[in-house]
C-alpha positions as CSV (number, residue, x, y, z in Angstrom):
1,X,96.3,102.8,115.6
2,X,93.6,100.1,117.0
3,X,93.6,102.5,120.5
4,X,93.0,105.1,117.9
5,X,90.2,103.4,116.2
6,X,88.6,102.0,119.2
7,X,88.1,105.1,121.3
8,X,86.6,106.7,118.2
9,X,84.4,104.2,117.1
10,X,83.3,104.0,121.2
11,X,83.1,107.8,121.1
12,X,81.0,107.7,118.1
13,X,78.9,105.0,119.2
14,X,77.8,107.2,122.6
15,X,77.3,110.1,120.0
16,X,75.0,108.1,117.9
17,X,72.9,107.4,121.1
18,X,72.3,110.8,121.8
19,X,71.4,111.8,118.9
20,X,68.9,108.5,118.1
21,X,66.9,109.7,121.4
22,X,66.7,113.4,120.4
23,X,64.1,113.7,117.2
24,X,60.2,112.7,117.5
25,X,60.2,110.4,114.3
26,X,63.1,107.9,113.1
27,X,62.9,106.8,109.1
28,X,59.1,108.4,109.2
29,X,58.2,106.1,112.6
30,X,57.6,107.0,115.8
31,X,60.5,106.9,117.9
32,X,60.4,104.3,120.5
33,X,63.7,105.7,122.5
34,X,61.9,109.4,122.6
35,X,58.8,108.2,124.1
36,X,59.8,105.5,126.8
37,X,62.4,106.7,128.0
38,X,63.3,103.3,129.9
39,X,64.4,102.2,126.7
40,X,67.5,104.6,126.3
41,X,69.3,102.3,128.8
42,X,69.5,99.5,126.7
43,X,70.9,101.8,124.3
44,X,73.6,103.1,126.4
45,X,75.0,99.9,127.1
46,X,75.6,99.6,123.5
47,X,79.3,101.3,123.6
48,X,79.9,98.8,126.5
49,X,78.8,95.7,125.3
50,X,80.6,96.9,122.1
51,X,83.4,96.9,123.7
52,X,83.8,93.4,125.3
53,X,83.1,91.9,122.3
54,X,85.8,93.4,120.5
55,X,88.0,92.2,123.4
56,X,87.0,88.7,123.3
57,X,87.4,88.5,119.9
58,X,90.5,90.1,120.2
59,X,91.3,87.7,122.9
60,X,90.5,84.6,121.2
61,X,92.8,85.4,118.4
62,X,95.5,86.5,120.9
63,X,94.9,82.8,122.7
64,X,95.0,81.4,118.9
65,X,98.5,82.3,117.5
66,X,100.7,82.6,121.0
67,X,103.0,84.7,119.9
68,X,106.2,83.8,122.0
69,X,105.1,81.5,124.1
70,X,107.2,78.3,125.3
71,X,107.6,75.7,123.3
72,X,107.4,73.6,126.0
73,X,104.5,75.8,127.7
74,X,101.9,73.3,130.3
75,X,104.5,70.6,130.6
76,X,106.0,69.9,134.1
77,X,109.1,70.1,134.4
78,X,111.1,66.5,135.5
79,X,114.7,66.8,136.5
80,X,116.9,64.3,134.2
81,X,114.1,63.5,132.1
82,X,115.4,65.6,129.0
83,X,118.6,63.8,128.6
84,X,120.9,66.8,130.0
């Protein structure tokens, strides 16, 4: 379901770019990405940078709970020092 919810939310996001750059005016303004044109790059690294942020955050909390990790994960291991 996240899969799901991420590839729409990237394809929507690359959707919304388009159509932002399309019209002459934006909320009765001028639109800035219309006229400079330079400045539809920065908007196309939106779904991008989108993306890496979600995965860091996912990351982080990923990193947080370590699910199934070893309790005895980052300590080296010393024949005869665990009393077998």
């Amino acid at each position: 379901m996240r899969a799901a919810f991420g590839s729409y939310a990237f394809g929507a996001l690359r959707r919304l770019i388009l159509d932002i750059q399309g019209p002459l005016t934006l909320f009765g303004l001028r639109n800035p990405f219309y006229y400079n044109p330079y400045w539809g790059f920065f908007l196309q690294m939106l779904p991008y940078a989108f993306t890496i942020i979600v995965l860091v955050i996912g990351s982080r909390e990923a990193v947080r709970k370590r699910l199934g990790a070893p309790a005895a994960l980052g300590i080296p291991y010393v024949r005869g020092e665990r009393g077998l």
